[in-house]
TIVEX-275051 format. One record per atom (N, C-alpha, C): residue number from 1; residue in one letter; x, y, z. Coordinates in steps of 0.05 Angstrom, whole numbers. Layout:
residues N
+-----+---------+--------+--------+--------+
| num | residuo |     c1 |     c2 |     c3 |
+-----+---------+--------+--------+--------+
| NUM |       A |      X |      Y |      Z |
...
+-----+---------+--------+--------+--------+
This chain:
residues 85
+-----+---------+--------+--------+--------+
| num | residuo |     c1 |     c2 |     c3 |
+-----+---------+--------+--------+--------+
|   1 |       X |    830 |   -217 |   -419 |
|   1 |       X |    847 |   -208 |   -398 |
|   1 |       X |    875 |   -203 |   -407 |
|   2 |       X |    879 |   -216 |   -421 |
|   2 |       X |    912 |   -215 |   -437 |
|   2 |       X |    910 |   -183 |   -449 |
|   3 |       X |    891 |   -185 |   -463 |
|   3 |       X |    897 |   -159 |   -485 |
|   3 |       X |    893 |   -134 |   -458 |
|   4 |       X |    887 |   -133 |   -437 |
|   4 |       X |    889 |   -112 |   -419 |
|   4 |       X |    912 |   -111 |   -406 |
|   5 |       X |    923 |   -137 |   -396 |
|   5 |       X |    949 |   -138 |   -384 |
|   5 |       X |    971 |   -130 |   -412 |
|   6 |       X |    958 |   -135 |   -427 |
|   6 |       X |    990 |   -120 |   -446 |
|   6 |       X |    979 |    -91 |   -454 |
|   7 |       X |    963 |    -79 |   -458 |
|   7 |       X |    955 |    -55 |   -461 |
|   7 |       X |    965 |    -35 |   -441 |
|   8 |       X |    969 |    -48 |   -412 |
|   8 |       X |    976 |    -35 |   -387 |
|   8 |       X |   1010 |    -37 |   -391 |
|   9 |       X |   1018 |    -56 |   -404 |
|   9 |       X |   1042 |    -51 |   -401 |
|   9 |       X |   1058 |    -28 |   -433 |
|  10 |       X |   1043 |    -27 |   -452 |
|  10 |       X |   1053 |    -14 |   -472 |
|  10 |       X |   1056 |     24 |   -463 |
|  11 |       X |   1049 |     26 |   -442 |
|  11 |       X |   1057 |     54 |   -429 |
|  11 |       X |   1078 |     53 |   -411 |
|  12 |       X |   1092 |     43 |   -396 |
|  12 |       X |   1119 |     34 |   -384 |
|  12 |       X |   1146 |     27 |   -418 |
|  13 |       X |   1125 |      9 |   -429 |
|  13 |       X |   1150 |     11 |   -456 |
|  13 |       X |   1147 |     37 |   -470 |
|  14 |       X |   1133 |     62 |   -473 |
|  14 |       X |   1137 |     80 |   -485 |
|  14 |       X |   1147 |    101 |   -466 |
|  15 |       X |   1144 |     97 |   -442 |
|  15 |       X |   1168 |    111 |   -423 |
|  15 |       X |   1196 |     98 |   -425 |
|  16 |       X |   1194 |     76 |   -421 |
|  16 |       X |   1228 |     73 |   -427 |
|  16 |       X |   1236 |     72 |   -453 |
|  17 |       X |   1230 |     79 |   -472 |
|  17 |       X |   1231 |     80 |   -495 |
|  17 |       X |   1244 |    117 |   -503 |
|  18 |       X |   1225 |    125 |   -484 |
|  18 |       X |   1225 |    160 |   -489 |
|  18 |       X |   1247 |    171 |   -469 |
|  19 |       X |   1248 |    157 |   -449 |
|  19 |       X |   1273 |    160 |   -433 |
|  19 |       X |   1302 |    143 |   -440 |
|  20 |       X |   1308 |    125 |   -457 |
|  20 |       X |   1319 |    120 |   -467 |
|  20 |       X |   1341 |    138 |   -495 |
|  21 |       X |   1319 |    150 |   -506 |
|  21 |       X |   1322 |    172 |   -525 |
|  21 |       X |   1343 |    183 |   -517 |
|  22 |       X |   1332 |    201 |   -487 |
|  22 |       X |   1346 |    218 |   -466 |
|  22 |       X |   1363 |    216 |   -458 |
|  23 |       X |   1365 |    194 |   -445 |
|  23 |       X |   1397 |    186 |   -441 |
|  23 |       X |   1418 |    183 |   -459 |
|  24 |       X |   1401 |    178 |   -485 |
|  24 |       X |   1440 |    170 |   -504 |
|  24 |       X |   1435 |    201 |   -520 |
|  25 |       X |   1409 |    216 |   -526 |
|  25 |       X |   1415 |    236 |   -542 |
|  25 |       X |   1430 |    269 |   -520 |
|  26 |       X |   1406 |    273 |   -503 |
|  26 |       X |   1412 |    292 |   -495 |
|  26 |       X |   1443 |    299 |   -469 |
|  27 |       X |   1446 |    278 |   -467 |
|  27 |       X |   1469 |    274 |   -438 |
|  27 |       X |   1471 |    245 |   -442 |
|  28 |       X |   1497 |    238 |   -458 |
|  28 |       X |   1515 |    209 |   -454 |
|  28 |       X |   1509 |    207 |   -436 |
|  29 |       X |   1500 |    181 |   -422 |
|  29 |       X |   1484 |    175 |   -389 |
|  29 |       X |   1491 |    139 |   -397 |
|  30 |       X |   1514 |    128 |   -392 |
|  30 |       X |   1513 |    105 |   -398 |
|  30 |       X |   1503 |     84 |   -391 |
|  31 |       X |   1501 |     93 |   -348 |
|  31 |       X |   1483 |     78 |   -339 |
|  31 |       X |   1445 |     76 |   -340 |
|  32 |       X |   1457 |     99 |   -351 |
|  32 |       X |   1421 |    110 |   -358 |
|  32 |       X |   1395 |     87 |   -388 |
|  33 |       X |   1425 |     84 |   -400 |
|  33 |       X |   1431 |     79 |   -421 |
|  33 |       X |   1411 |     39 |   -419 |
|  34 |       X |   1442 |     36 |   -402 |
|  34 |       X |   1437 |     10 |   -387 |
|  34 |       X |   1406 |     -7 |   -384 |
|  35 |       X |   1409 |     19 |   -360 |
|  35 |       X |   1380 |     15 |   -344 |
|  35 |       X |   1354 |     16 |   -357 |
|  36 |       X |   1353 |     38 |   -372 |
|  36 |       X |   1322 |     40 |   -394 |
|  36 |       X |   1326 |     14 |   -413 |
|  37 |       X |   1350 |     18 |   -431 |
|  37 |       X |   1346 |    -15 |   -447 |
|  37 |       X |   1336 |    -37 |   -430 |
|  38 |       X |   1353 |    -40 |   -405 |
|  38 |       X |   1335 |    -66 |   -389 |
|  38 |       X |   1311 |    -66 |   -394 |
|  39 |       X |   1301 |    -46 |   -375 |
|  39 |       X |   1277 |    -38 |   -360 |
|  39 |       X |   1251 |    -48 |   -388 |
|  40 |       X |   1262 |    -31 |   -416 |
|  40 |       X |   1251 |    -37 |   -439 |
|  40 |       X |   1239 |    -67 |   -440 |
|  41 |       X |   1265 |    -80 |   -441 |
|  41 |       X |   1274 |   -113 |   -454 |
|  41 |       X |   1255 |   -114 |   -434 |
|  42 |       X |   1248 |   -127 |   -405 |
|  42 |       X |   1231 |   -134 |   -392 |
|  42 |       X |   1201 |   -126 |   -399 |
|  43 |       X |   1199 |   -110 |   -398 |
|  43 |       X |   1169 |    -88 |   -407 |
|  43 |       X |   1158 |   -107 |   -435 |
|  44 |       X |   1179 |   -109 |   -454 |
|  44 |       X |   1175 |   -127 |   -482 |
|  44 |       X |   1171 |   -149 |   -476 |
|  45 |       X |   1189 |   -157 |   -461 |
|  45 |       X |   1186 |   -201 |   -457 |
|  45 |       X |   1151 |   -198 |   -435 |
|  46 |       X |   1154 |   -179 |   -420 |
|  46 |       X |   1123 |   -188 |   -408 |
|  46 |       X |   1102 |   -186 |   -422 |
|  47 |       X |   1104 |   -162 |   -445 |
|  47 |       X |   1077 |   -145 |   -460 |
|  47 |       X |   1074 |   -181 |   -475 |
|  48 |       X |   1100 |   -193 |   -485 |
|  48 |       X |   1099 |   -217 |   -508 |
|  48 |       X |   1079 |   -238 |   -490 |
|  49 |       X |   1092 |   -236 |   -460 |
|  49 |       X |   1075 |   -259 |   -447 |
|  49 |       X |   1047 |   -260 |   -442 |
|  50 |       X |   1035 |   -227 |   -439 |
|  50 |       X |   1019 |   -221 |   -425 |
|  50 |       X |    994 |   -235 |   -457 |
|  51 |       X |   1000 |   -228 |   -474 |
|  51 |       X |    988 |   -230 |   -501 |
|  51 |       X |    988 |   -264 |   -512 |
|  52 |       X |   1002 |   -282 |   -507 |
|  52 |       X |   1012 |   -304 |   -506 |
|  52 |       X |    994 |   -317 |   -484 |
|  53 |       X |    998 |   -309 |   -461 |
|  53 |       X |    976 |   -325 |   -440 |
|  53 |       X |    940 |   -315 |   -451 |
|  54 |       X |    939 |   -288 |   -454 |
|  54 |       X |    916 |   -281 |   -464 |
|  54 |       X |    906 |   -296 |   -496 |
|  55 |       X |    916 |   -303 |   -512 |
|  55 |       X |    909 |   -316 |   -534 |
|  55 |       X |    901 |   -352 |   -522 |
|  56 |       X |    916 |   -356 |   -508 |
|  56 |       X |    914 |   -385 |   -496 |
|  56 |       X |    879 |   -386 |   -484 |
|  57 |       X |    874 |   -369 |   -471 |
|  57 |       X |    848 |   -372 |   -461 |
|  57 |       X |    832 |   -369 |   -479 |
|  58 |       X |    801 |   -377 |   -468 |
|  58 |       X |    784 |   -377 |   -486 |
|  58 |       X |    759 |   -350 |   -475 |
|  59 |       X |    755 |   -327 |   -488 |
|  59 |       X |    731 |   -314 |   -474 |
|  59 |       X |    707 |   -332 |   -463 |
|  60 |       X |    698 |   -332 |   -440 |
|  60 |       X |    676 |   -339 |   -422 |
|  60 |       X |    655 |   -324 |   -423 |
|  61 |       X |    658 |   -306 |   -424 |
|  61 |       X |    638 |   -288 |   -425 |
|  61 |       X |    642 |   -261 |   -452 |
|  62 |       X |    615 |   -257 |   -456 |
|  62 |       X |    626 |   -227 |   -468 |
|  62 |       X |    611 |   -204 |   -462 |
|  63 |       X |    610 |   -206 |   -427 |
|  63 |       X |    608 |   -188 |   -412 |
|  63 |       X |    641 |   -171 |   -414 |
|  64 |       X |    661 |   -198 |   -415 |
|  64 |       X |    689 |   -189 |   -412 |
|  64 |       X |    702 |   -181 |   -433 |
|  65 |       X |    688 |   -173 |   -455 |
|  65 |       X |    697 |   -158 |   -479 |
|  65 |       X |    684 |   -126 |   -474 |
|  66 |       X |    667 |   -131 |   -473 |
|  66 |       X |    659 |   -110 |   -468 |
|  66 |       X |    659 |    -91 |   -434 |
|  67 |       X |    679 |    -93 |   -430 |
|  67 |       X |    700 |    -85 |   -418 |
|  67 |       X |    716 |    -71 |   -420 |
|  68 |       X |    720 |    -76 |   -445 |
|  68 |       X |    750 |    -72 |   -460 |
|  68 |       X |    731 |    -44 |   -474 |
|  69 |       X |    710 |    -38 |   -473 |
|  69 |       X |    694 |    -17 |   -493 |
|  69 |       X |    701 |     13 |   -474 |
|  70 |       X |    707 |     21 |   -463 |
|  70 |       X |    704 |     46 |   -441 |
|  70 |       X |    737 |     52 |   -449 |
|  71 |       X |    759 |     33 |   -446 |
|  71 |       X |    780 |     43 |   -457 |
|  71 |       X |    795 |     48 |   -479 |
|  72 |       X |    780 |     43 |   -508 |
|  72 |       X |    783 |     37 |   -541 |
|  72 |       X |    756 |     65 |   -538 |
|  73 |       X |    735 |     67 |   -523 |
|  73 |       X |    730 |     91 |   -528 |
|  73 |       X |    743 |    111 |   -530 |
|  74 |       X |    760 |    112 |   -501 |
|  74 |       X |    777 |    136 |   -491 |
|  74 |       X |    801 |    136 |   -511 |
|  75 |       X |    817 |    125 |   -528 |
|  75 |       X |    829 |    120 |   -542 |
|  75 |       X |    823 |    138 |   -560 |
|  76 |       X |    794 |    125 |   -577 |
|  76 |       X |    792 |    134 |   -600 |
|  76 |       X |    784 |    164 |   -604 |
|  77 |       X |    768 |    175 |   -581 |
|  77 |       X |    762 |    198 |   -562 |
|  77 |       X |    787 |    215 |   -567 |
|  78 |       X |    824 |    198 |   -564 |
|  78 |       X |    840 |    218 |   -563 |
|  78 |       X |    848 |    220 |   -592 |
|  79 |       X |    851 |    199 |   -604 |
|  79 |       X |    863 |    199 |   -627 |
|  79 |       X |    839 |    208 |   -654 |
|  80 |       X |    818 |    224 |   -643 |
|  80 |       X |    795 |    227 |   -667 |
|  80 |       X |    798 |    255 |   -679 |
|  81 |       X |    819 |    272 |   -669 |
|  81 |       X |    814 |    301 |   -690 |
|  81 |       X |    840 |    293 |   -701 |
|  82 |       X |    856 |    276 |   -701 |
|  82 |       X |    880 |    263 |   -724 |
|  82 |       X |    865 |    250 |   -742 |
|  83 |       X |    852 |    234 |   -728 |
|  83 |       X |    838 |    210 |   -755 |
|  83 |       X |    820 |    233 |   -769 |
|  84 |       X |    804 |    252 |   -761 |
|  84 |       X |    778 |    265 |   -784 |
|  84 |       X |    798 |    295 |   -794 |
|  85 |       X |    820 |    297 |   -788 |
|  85 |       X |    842 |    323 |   -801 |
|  85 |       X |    851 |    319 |   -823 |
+-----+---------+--------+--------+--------+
């Protein structure tokens, strides 16, 4: 469950990450600036927690790994004419 709760959050850190860019490259935006670093720093300290409580548990089942198979499909689904190019 950890490695999903941080998986869900590594797309909010690559938005503030990419909007971040934006604000200091394209238009000095200082509060912009501000706000995405926060927004970031939070996004980071939860992704650390989310992975941290998830390592603490122990799998119960591995019905609940395989779980995790439908979205590491769709993944590899996107990232497969990079990997065989």
């Amino acid at each position: 469950m950890g490695v999903v709760a941080a998986s869900a959050l590594v797309y909010p850190l690559l938005v503030c990450a990419v909007e971040l860019v934006f604000a200091q490259l394209l238009a000095v935006d200082v509060r912009a600036t501000v706000l995405w670093l926060l927004l970031g720093v939070l996004c980071s300290i939860a992704l650390v927690a989310a992975v941290r409580w998830g390592a603490e548990r122990p799998v119960r089942s591995p019905w609940l790994l395989l779980g995790l198979a439908p979205p590491a499909v769709y993944e590899l689904w996107l990232v497969w004419p990079a990997l065989t190019a």
